[in-house]
C-alpha beads as a LAMMPS data file, in Angstrom:
LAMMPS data file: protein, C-alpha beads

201 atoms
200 bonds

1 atom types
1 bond types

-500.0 500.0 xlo xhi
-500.0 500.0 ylo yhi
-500.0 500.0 zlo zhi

Masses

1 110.0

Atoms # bond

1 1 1 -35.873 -348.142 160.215
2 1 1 -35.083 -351.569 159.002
3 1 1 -36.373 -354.069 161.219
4 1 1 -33.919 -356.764 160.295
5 1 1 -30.837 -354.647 161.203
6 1 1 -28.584 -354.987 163.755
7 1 1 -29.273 -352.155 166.511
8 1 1 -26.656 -352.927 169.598
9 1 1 -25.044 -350.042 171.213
10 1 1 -21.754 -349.953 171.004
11 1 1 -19.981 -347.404 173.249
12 1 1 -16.286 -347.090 175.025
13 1 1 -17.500 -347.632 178.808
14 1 1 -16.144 -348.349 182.085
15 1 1 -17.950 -350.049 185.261
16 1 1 -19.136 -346.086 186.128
17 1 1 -19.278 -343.954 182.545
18 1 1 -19.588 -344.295 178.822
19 1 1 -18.236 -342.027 176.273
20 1 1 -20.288 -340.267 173.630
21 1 1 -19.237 -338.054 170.860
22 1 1 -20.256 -334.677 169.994
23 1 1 -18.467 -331.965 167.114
24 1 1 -18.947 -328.135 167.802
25 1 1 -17.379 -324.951 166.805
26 1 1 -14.287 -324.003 168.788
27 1 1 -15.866 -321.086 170.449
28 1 1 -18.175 -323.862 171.975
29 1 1 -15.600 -326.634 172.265
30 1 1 -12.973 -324.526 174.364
31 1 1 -15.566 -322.952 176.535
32 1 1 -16.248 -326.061 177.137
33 1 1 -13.085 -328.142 177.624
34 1 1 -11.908 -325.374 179.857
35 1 1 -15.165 -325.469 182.339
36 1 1 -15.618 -329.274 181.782
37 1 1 -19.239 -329.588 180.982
38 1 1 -21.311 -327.613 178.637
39 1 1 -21.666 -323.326 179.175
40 1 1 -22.099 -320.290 176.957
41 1 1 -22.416 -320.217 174.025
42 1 1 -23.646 -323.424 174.233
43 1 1 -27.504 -323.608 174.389
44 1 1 -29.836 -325.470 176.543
45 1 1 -32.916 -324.750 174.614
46 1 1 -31.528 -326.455 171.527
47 1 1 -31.961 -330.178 171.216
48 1 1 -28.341 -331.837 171.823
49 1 1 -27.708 -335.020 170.066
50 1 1 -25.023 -337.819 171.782
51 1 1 -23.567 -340.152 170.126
52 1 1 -21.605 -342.993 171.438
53 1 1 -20.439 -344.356 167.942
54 1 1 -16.972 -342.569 167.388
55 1 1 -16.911 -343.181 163.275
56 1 1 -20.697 -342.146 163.451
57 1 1 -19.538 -339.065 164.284
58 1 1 -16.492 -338.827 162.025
59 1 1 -19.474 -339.432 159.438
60 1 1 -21.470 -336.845 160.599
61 1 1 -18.447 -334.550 161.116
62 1 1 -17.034 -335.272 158.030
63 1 1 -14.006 -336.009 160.433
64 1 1 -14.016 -332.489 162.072
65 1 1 -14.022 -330.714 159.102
66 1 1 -17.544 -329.804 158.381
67 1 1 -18.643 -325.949 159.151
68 1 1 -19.180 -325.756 162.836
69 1 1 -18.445 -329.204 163.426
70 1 1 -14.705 -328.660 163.457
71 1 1 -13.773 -329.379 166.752
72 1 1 -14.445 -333.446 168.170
73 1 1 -15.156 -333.406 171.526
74 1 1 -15.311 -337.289 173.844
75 1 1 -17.695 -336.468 176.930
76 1 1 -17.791 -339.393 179.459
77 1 1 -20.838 -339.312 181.079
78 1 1 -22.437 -341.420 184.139
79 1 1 -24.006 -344.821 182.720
80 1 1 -26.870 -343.922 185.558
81 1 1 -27.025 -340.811 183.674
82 1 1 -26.737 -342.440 180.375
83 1 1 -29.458 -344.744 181.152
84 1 1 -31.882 -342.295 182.544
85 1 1 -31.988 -340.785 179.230
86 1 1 -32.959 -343.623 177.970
87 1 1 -35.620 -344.565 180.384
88 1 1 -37.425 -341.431 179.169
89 1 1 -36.830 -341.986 175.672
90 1 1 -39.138 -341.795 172.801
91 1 1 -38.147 -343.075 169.438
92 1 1 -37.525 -340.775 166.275
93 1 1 -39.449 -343.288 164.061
94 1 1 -42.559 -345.204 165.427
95 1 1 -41.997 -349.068 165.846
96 1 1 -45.325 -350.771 166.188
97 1 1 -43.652 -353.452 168.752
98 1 1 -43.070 -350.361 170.844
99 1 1 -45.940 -347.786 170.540
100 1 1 -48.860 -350.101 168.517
101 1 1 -51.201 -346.951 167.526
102 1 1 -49.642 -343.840 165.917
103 1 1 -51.255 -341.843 168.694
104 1 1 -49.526 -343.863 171.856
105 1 1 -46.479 -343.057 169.740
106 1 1 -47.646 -339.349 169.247
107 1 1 -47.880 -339.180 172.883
108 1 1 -44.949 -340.452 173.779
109 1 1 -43.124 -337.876 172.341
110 1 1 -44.716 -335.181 173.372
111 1 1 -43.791 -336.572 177.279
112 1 1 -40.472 -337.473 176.271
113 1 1 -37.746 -335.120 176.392
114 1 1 -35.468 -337.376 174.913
115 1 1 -35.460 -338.992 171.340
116 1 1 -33.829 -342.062 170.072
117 1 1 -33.061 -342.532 166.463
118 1 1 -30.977 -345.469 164.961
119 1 1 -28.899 -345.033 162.024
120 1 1 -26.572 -347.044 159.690
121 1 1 -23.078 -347.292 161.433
122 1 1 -20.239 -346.682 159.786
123 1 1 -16.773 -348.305 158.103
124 1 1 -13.259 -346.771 158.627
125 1 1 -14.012 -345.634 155.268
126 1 1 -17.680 -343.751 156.467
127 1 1 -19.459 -346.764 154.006
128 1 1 -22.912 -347.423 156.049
129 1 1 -22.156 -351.061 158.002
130 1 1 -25.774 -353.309 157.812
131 1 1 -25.942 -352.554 162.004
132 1 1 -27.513 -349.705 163.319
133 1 1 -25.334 -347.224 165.791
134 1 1 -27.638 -345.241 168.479
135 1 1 -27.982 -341.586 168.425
136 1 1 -29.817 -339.716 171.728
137 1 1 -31.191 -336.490 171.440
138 1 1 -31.060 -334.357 174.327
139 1 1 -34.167 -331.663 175.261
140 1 1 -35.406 -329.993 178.300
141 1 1 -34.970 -331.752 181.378
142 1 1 -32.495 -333.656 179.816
143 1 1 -29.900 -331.528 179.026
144 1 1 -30.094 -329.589 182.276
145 1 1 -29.249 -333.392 183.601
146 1 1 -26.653 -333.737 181.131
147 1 1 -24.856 -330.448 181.727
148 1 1 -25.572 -330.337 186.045
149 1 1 -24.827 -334.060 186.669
150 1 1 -23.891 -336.510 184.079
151 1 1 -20.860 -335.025 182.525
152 1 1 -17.551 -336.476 184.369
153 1 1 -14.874 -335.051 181.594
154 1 1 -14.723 -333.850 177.969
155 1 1 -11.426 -334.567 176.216
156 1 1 -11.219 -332.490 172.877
157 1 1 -9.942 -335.721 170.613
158 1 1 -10.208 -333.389 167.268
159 1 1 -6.095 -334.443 166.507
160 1 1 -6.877 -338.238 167.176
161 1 1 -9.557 -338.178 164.601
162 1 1 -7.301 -336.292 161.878
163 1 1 -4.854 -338.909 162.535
164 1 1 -7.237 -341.420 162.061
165 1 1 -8.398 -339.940 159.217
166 1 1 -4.628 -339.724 157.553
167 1 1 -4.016 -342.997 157.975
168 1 1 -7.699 -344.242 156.154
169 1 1 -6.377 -341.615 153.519
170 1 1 -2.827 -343.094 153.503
171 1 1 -4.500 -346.747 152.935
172 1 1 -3.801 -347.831 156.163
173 1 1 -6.433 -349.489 157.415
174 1 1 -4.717 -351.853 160.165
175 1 1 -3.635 -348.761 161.933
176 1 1 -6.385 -346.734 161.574
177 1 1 -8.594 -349.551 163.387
178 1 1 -6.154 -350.139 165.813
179 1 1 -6.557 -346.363 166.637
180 1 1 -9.920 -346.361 167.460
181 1 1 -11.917 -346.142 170.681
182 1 1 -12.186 -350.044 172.061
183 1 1 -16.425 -349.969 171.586
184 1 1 -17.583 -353.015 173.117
185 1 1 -21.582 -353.969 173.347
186 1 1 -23.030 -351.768 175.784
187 1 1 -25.013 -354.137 178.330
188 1 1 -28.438 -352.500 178.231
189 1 1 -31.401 -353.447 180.923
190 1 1 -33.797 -355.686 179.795
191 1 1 -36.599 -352.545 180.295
192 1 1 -34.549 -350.234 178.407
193 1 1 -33.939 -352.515 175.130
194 1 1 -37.421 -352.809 174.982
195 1 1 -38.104 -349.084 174.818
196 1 1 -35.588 -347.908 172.670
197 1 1 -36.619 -351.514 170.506
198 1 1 -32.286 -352.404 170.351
199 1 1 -31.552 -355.951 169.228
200 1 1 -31.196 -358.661 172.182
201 1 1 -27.845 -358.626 172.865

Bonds

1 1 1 2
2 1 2 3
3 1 3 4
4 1 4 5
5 1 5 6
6 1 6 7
7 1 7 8
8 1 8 9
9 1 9 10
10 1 10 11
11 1 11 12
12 1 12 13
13 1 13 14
14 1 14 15
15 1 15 16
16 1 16 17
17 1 17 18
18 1 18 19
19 1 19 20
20 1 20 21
21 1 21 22
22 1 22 23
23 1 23 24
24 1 24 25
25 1 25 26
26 1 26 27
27 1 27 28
28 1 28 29
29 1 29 30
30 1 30 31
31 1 31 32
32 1 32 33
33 1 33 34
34 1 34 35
35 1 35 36
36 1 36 37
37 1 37 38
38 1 38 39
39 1 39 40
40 1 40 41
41 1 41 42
42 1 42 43
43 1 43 44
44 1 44 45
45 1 45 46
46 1 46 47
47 1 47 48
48 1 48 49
49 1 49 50
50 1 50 51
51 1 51 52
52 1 52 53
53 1 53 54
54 1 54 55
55 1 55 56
56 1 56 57
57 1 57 58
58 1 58 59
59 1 59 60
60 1 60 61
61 1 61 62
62 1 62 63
63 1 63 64
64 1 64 65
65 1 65 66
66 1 66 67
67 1 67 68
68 1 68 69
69 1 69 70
70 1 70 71
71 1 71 72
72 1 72 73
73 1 73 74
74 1 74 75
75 1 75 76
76 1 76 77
77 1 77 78
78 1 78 79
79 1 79 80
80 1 80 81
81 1 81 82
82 1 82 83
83 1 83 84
84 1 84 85
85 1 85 86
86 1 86 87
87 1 87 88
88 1 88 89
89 1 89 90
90 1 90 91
91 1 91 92
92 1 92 93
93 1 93 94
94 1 94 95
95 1 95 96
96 1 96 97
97 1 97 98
98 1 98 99
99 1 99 100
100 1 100 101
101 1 101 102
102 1 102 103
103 1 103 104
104 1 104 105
105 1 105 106
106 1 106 107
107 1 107 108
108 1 108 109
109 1 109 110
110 1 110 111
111 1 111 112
112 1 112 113
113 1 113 114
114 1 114 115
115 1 115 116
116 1 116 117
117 1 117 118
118 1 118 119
119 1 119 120
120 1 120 121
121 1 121 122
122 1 122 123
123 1 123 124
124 1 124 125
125 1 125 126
126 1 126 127
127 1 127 128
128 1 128 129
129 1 129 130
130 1 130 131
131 1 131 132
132 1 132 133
133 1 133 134
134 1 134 135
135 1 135 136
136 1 136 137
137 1 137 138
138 1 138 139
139 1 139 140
140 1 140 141
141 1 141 142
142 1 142 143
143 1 143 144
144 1 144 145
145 1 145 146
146 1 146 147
147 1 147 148
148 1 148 149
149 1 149 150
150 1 150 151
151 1 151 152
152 1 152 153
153 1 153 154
154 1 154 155
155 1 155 156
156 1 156 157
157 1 157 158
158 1 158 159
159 1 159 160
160 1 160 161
161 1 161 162
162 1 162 163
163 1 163 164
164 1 164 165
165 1 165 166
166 1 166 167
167 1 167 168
168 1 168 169
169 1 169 170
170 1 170 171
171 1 171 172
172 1 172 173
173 1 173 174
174 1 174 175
175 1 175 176
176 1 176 177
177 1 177 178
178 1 178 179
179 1 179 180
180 1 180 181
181 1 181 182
182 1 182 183
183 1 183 184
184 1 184 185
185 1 185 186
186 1 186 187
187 1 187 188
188 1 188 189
189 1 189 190
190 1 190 191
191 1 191 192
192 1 192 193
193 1 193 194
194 1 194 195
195 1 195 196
196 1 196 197
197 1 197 198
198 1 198 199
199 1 199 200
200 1 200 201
């Protein structure tokens, strides 16, 4: 991870939730817009990665059209749940300002059942930006959390982010940015930007 970098999360949020970004399958997707949180086929066992960066995810998605990521899906969670998650984060990649010896780091994880890993956010045009965008992976106790408690709706947004995408296509940048999900600096606890090592904000 490069130190220098920007890492600020940026999320759509109100006063109670924050939305995060996942792409499935439709067989997971509409079993899941229909019970409004996560059931069959959907697996708990699996690690389940959020991600409040909507053009992250049209990276990652290749904007819903990548094999089993077809289907967009916005889940607004509970910022208490949100920031539980990261209260018993770990990060992906050790940072010495966080865990100083490789083993405090090792045994972090290992107690964590959540991960934190930044990554290069992305353009209109998926072009990596020079800030970082926050991913949070999901395991154990976490996602029973995430699927029992935190989840307040999931809004399948797969034809906003086609139209999104035919408008970066078309040239049309204006409109495709004026499209997007108003992501504003998330204001994160002093504790939990130090343990997830975001920027100051």
């Amino acid at each position: 991870m490069t130190m220098s970098a920007e890492r600020l999360v940026r999320a759509l949020y109100t006063d109670r939730t924050i939305a995060v970004y996942q792409a499935y399958p439709p067989r997971i997707a509409d079993a899941a817009v229909a019970a409004g949180t996560f059931v069959a086929p959907f697996k708990r066992e699996r690690m389940t990665w959020i991600k409040p960066s909507f053009l992250w995810m049209m990276y990652r998605s290749g904007w819903g059209t990548k094999p089993g990521q077809e289907r967009v899906l916005r889940i607004e969670i509970t910022r208490a749940g949100f920031e539980w998650a990261l209260a018993h984060a770990c990060l992906s990649h050790r940072d010495p300002a966080v865990h100083g010896r490789p083993e405090d780091w090792e045994a972090a994880k290992l107690a964590s059942p959540v991960r934190v890993q930044w990554d290069p956010d992305r353009s209109l045009t998926l072009d990596p930006l020079p800030r970082r965008a926050i991913q949070v992976g999901l395991s154990g106790e976490a996602v029973g959390r995430y699927v029992e408690e935190w989840i307040v709706a999931i809004t399948d947004v797969t034809k906003d982010a086609a139209g999104i995408h035919q408008m970066v296509l078309a040239g049309d940048l204006a409109a495709a940015a004026a499209a997007l999900p108003d992501e504003r600096v998330y204001p994160l606890p002093e504790p939990l930007r130090a343990r997830v090592a975001a920027s100051p904000s």
